[in-house]
TIKE-327873 format. One record per atom (N, C-alpha, C): residue number from 1; residue in one letter; atom name; x, y, z. Coordinates in steps of 0.05 Angstrom, whole numbers. Last residue first. Example, Ala and Ser with C-alpha at 12.3 -4.5 7.8 and 13.67 -1.06 7.14 Angstrom:
2,S,N,257,-45,142 $
2,S,CA,273,-21,143 $
2,S,C,258,1,157 $
1,A,N,264,-114,156 $
1,A,CA,246,-90,156 $
1,A,C,264,-66,156 $
//
This chain:
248,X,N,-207,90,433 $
248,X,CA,-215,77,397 $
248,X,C,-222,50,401 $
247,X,N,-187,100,475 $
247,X,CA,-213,100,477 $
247,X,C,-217,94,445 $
246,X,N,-131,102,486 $
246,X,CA,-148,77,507 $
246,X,C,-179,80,491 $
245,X,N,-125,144,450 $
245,X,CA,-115,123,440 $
245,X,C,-135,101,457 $
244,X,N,-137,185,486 $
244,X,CA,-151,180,467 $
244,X,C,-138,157,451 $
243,X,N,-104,179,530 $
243,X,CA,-126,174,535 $
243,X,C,-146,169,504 $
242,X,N,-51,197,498 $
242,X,CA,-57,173,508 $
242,X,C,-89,162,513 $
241,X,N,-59,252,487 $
241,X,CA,-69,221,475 $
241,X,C,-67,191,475 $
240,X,N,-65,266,540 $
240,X,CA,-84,270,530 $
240,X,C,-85,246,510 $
239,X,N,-1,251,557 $
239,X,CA,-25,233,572 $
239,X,C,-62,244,554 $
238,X,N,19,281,517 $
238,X,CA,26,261,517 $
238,X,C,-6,244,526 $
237,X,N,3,333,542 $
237,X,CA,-3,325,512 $
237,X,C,-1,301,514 $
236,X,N,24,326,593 $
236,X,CA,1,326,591 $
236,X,C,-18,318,561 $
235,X,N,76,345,571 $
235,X,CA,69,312,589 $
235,X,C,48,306,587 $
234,X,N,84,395,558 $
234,X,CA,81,372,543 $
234,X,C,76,343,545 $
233,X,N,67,415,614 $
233,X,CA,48,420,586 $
233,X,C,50,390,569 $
232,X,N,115,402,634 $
232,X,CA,90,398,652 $
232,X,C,71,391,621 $
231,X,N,151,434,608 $
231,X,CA,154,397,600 $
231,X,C,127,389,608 $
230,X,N,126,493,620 $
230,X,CA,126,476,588 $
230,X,C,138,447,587 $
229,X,N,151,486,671 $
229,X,CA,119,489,671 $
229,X,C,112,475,640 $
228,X,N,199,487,666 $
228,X,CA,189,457,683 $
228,X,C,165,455,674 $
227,X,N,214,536,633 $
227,X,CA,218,508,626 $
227,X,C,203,487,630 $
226,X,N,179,591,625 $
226,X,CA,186,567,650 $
226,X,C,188,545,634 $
225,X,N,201,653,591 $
225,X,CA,193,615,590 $
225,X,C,197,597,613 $
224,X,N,166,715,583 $
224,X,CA,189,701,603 $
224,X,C,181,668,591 $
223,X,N,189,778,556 $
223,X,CA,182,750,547 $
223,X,C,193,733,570 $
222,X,N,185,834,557 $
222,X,CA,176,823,583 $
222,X,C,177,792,573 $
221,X,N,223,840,506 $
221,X,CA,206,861,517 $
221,X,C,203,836,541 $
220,X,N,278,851,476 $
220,X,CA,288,872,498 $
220,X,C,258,865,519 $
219,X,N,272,845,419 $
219,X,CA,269,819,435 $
219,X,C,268,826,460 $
218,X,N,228,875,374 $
218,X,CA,248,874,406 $
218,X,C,244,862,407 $
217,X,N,260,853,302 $
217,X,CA,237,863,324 $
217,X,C,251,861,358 $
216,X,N,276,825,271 $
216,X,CA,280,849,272 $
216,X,C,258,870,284 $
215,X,N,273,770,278 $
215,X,CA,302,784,271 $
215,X,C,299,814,273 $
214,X,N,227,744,274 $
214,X,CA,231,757,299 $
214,X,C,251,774,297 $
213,X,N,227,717,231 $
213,X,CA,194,729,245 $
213,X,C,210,747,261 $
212,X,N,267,675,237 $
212,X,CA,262,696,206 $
212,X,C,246,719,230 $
211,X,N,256,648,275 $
211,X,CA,282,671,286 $
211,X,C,275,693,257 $
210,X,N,205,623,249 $
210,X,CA,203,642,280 $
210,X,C,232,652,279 $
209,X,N,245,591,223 $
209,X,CA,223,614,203 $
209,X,C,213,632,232 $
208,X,N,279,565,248 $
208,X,CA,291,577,223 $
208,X,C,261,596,220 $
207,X,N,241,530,282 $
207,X,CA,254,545,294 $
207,X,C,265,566,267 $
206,X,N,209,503,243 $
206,X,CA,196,512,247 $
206,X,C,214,539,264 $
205,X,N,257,472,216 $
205,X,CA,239,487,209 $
205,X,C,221,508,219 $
204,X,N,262,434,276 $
204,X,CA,291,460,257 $
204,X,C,273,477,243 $
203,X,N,214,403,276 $
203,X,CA,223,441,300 $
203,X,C,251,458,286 $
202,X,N,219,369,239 $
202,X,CA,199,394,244 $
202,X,C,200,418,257 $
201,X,N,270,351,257 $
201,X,CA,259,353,237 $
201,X,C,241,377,228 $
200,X,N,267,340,308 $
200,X,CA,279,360,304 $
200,X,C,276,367,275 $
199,X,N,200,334,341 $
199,X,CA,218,312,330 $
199,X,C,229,343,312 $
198,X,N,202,356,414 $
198,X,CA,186,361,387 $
198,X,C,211,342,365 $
197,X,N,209,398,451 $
197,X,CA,201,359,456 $
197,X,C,183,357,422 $
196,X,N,257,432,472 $
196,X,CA,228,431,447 $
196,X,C,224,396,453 $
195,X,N,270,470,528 $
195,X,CA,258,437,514 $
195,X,C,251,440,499 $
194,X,N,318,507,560 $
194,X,CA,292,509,542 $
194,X,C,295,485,532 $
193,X,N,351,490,592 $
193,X,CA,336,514,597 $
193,X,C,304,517,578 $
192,X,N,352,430,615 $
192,X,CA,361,446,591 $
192,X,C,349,475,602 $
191,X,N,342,380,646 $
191,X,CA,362,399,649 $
191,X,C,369,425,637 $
190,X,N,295,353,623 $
190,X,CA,288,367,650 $
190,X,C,316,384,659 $
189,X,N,324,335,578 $
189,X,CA,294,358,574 $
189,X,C,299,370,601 $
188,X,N,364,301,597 $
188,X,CA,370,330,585 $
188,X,C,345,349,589 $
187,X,N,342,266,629 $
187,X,CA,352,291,635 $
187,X,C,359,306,630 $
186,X,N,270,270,608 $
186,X,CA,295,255,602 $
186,X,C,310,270,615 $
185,X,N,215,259,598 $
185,X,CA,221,267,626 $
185,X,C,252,255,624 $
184,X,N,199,278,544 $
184,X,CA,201,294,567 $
184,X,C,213,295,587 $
183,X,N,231,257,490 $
183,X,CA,226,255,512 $
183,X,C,224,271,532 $
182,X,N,252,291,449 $
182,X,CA,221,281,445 $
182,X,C,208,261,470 $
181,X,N,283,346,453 $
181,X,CA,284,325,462 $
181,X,C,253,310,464 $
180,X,N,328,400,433 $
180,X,CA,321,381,423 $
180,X,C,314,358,444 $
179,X,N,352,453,475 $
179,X,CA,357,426,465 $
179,X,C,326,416,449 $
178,X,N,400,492,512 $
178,X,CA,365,502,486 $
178,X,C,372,467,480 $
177,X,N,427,526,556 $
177,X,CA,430,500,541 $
177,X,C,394,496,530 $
176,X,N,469,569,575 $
176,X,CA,450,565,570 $
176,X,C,445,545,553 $
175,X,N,530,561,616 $
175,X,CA,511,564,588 $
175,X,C,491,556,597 $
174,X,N,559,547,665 $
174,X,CA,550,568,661 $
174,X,C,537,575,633 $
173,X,N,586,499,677 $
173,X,CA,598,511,661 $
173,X,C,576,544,656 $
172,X,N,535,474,683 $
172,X,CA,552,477,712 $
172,X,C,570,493,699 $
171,X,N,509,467,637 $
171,X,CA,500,479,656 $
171,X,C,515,495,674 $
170,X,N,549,429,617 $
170,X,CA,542,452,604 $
170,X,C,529,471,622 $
169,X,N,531,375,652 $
169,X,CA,561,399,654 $
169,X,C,565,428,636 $
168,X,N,486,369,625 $
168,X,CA,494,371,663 $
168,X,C,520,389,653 $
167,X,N,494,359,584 $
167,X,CA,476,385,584 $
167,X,C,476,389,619 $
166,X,N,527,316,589 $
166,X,CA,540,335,577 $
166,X,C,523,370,583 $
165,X,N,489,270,602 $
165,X,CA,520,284,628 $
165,X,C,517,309,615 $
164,X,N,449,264,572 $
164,X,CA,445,280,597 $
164,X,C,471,293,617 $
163,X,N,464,278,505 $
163,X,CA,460,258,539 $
163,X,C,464,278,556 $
162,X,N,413,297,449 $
162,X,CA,438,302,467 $
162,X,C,442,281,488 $
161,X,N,382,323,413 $
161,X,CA,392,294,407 $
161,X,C,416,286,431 $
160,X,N,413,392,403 $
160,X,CA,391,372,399 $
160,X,C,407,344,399 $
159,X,N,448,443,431 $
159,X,CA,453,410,437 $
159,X,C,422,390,422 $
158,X,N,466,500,431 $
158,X,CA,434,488,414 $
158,X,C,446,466,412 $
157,X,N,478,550,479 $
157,X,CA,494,520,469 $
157,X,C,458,506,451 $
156,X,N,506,611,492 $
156,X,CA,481,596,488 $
156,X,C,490,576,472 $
155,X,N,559,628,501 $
155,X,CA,541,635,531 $
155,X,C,507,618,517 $
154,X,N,624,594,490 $
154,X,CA,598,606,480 $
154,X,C,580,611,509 $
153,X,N,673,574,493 $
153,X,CA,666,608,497 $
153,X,C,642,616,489 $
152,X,N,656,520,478 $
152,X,CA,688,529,507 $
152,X,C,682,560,512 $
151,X,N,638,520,434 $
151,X,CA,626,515,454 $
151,X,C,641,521,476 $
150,X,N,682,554,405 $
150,X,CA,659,548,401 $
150,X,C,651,555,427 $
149,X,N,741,565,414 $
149,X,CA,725,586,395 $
149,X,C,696,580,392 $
148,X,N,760,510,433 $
148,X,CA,757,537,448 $
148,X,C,740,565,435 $
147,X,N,712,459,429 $
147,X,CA,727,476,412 $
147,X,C,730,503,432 $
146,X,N,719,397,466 $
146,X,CA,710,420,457 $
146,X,C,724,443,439 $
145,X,N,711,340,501 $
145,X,CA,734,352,497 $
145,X,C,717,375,467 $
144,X,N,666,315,518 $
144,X,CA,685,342,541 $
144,X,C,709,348,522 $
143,X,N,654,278,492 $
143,X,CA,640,296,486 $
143,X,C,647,323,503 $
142,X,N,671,225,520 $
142,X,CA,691,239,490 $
142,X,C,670,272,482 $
141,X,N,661,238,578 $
141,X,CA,656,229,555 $
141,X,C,664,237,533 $
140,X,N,663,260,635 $
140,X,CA,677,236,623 $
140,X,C,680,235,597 $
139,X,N,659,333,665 $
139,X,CA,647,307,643 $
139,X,C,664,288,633 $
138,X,N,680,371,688 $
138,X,CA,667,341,700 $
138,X,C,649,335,680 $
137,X,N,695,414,643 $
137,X,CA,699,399,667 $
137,X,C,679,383,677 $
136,X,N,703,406,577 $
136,X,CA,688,412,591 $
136,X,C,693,400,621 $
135,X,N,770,424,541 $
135,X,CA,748,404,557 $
135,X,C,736,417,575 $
134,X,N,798,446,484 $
134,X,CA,796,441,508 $
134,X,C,773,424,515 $
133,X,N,835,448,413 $
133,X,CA,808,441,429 $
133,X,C,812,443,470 $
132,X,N,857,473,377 $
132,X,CA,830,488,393 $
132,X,C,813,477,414 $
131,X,N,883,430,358 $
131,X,CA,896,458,376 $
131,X,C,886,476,379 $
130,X,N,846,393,324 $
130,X,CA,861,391,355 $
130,X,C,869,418,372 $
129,X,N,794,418,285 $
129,X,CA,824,421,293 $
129,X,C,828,423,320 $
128,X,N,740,406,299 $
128,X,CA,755,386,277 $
128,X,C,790,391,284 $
127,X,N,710,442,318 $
127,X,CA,712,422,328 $
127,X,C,721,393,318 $
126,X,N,674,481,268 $
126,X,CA,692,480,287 $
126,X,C,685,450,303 $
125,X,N,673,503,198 $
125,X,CA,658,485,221 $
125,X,C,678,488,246 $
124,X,N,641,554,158 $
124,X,CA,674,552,178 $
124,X,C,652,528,200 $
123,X,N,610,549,122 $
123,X,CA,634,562,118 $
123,X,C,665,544,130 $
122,X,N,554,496,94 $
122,X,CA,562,514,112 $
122,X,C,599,525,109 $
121,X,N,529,485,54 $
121,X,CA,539,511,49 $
121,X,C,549,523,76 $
120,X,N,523,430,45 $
120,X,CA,495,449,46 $
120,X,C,502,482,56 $
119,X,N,574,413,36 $
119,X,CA,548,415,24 $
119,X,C,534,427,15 $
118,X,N,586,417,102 $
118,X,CA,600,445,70 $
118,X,C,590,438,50 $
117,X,N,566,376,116 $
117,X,CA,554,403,125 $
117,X,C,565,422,105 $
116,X,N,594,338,97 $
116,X,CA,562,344,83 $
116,X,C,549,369,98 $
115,X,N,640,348,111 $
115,X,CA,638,351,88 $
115,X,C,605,355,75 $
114,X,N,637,339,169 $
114,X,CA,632,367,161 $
114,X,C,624,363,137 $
113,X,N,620,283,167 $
113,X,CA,598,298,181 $
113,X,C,602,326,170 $
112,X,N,665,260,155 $
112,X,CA,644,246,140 $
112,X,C,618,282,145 $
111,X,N,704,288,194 $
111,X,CA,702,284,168 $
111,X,C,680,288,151 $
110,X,N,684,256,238 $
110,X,CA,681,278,239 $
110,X,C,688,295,214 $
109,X,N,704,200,224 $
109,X,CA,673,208,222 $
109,X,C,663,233,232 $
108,X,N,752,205,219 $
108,X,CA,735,199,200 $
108,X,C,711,207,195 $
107,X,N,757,209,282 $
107,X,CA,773,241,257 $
107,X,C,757,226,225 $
106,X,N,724,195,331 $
106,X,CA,729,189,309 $
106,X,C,739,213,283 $
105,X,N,679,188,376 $
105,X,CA,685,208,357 $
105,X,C,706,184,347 $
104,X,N,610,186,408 $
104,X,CA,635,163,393 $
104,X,C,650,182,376 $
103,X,N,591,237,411 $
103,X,CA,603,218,441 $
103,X,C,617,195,428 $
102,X,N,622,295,376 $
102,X,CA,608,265,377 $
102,X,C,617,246,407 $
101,X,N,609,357,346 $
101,X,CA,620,347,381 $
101,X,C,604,320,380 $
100,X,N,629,417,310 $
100,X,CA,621,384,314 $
100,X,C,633,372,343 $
99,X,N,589,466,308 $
99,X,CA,613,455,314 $
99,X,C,610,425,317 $
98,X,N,580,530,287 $
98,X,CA,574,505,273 $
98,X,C,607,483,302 $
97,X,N,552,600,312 $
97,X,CA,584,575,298 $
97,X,C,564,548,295 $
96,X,N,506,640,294 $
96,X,CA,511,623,304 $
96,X,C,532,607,294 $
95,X,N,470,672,272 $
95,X,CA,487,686,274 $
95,X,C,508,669,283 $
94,X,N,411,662,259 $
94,X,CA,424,665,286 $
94,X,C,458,678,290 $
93,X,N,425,655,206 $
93,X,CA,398,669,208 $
93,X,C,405,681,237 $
92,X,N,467,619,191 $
92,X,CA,461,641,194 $
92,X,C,449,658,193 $
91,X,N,451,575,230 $
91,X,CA,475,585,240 $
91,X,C,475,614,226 $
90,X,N,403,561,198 $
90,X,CA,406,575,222 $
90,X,C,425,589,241 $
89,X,N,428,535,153 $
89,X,CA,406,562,158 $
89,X,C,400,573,178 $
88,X,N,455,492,182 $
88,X,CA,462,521,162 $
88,X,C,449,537,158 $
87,X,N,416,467,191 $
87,X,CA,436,474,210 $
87,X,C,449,494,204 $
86,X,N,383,452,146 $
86,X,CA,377,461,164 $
86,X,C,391,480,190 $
85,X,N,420,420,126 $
85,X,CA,407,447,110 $
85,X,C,390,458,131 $
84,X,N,424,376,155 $
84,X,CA,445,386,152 $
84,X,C,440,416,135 $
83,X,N,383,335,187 $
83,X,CA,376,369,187 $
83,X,C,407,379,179 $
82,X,N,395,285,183 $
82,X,CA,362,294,191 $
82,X,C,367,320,176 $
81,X,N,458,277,192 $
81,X,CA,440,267,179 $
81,X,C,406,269,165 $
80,X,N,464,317,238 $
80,X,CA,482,318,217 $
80,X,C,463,312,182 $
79,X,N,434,288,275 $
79,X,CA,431,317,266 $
79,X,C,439,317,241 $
78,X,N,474,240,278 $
78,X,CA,441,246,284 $
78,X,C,434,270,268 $
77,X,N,521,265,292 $
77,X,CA,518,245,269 $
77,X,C,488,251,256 $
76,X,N,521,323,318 $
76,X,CA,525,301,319 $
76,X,C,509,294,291 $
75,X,N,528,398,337 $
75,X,CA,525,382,314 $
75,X,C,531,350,328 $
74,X,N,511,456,369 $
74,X,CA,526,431,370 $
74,X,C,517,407,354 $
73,X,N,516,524,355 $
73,X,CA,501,496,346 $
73,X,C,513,468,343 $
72,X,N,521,578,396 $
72,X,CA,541,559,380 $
72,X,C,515,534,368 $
71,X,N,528,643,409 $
71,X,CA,510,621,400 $
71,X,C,523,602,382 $
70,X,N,550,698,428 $
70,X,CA,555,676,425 $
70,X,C,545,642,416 $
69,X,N,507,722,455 $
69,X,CA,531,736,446 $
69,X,C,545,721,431 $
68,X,N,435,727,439 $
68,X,CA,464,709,447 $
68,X,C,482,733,448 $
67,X,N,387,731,414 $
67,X,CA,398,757,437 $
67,X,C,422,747,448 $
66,X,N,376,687,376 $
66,X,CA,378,717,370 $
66,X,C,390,742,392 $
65,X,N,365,646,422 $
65,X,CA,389,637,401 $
65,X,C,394,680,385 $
64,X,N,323,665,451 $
64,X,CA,346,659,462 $
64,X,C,371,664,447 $
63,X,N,284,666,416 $
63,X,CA,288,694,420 $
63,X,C,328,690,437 $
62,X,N,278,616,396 $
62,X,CA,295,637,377 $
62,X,C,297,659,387 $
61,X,N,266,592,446 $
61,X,CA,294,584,426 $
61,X,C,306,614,420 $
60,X,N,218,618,453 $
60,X,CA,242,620,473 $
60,X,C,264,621,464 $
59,X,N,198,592,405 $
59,X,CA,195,618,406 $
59,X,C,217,633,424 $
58,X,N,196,531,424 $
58,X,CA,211,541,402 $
58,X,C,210,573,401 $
57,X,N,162,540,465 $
57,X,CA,189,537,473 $
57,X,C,218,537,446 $
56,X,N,115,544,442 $
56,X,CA,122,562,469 $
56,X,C,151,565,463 $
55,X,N,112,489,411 $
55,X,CA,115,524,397 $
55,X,C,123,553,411 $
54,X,N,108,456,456 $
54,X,CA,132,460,433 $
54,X,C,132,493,407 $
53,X,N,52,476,462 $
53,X,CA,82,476,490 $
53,X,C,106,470,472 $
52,X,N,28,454,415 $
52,X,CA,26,485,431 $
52,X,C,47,486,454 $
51,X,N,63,413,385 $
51,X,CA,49,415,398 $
51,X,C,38,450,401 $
50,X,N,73,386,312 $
50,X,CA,85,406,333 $
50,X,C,56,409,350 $
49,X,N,59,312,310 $
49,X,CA,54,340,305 $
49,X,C,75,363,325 $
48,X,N,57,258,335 $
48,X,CA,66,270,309 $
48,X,C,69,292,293 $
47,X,N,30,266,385 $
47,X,CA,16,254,356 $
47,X,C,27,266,333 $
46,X,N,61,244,420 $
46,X,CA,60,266,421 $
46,X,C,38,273,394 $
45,X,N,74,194,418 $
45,X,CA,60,187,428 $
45,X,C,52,228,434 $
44,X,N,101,195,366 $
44,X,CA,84,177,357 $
44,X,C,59,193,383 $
43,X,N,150,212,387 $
43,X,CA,133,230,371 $
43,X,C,112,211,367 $
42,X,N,162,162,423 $
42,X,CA,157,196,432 $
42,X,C,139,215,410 $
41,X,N,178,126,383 $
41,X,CA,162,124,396 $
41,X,C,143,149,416 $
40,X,N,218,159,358 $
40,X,CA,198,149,342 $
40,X,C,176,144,361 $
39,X,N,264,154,398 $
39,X,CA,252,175,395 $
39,X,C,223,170,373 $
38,X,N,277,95,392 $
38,X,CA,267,106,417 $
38,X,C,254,128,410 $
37,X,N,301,99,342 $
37,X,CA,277,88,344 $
37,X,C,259,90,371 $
36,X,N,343,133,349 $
36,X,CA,325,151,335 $
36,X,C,296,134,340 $
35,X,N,377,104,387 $
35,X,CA,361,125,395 $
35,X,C,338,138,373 $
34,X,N,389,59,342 $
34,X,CA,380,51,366 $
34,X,C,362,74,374 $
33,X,N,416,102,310 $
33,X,CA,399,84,301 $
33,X,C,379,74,323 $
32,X,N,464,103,348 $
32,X,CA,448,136,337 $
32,X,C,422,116,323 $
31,X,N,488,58,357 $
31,X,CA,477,71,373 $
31,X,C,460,93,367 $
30,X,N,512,57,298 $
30,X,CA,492,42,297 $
30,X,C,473,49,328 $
29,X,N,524,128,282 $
29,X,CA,535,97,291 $
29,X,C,511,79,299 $
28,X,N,531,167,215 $
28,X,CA,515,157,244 $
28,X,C,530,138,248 $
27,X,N,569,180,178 $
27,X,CA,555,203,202 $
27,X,C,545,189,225 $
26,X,N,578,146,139 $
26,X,CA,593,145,167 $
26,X,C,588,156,174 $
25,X,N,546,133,89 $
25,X,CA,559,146,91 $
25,X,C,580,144,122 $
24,X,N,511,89,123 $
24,X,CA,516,83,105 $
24,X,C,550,105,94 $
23,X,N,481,133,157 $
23,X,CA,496,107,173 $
23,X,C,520,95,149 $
22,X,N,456,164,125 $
22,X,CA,482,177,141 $
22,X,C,490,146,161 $
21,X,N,421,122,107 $
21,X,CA,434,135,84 $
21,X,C,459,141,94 $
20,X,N,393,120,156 $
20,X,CA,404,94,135 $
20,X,C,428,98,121 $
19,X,N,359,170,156 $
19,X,CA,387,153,177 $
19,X,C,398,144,164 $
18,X,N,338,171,113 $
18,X,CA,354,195,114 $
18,X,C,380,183,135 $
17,X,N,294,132,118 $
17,X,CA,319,132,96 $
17,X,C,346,157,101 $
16,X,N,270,159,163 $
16,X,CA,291,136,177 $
16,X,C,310,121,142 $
15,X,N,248,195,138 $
15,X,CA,272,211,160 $
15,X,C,284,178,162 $
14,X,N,211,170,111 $
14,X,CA,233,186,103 $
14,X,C,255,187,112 $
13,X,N,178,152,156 $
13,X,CA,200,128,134 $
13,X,C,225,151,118 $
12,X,N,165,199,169 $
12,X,CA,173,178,187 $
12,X,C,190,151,174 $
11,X,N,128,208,122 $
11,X,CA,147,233,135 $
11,X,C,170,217,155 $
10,X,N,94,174,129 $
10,X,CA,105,182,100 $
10,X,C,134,189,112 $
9,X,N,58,180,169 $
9,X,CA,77,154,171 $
9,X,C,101,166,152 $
8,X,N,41,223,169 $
8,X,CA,57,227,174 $
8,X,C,79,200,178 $
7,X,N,22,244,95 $
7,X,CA,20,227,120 $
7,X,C,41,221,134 $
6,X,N,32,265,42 $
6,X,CA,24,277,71 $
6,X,C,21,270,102 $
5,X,N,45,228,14 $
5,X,CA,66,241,24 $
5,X,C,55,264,39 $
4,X,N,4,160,29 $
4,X,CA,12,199,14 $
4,X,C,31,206,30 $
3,X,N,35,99,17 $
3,X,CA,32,121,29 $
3,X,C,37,150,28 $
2,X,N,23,47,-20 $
2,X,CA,33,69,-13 $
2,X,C,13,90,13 $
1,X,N,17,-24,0 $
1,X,CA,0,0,0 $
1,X,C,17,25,0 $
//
């Protein structure tokens, strides 16, 4: 049976040729595969759509990512793969560095990852040359070691797809940490400053055309976002369809 390309199954086989493809190429590791199918299950149970508490919090994003001093966009395989025209449009719509930072790294597969980011046109990547790099303190994971011109000096960090140590120690490091996470009650979501619980697919888009909207307007005015209160929200979406699922 095909399926219209309006449907969101449609949309959902796409994105997982899109994995395949960056697995295939070397962007992804077969772990990045594993998580995207976890995350499948999240948007499924979010009904596949951008929510109203994910549009709150994408709006936060872009007022966040636009009033930076410093706004970096932390790149992995994942990402890389899903949204590499995407990441570039934002870096410069936001004004924002590009940097690659993998928990499995690898000089190949950090490689694999810029070249299709200079693709899609991005300039200057960071987090490829050694003699920039430093580390995030109290973090273990190949993901502490950092670009000093990036994430090492940035004051707003855009981590989609992330683990929870790293947006822990990003924190403790004093950034602002905006994330990507289709799980609510994960620790990144519940660590970040701002959550989109939204599949990044849809929220890159949707984030790129709200920073368009906003670029030249005050950002200066009373805008405030409670994080805890917007996961609260999106939890509730969740348990709404849930309930409507128990009842078909």
């Amino acid at each position: 049976m095909l399926i219209p390309k309006s449907h969101p199954r449609a949309a959902s086989l796409h994105t997982r040729e899109k994995l395949v493809r960056g697995y295939r190429e070397g962007l992804v590791v077969e772990e990045g595969l594993l998580a995207h199918g976890r995350g499948e299950v999240f948007d499924y149970l979010i009904g596949e759509k951008t929510s109203k508490p994910s549009q709150n919090a994408i709006k936060a994003a872009a007022r966040t990512l636009l009033m930076a001093k410093s706004p970096v966009i932390s790149v992995n395989g994942n990402f890389a793969a899903l949204c590499a025209k995407e990441i570039v449009q934002l870096g410069i719509i936001a004004r924002a560095k590009i940097e690659i930072n993998l928990f499995y790294a690898n000089g190949k597969r950090k490689k694999a990852i810029a070249e299709v980011l200079k693709r899609n046109g991005a300039k200057e990547i960071l987090g490829i040359d050694p003699r920039f790099s430093r580390k995030i303190p109290r973090l273990d994971s190949a993901r502490r070691v950092v670009d000093k011109r990036g994430i090492f000096s940035a004051d707003v960090v855009l981590i989609p797809l992330e683990d929870g140590d790293r947006t822990i120690a990003l924190k403790k490091s004093g950034k602002k940490v905006i994330t990507f996470d289709l799980n609510p009650l994960s620790r990144t979501a519940q660590t970040a400053d701002i959550t989109i619980v939204d599949n990044v697919i849809r929220g890159m888009k949707i984030l790129i055309a709200t920073c368009k909207k906003l670029k030249h307007k005050d950002l200066e005015n009373n805008f405030k976002f409670d994080n805890k209160k917007n996961l609260s929200e999106a939890i509730l979406v969740i348990k709404n369809n849930l309930g409507r699922m128990a009842r078909v």
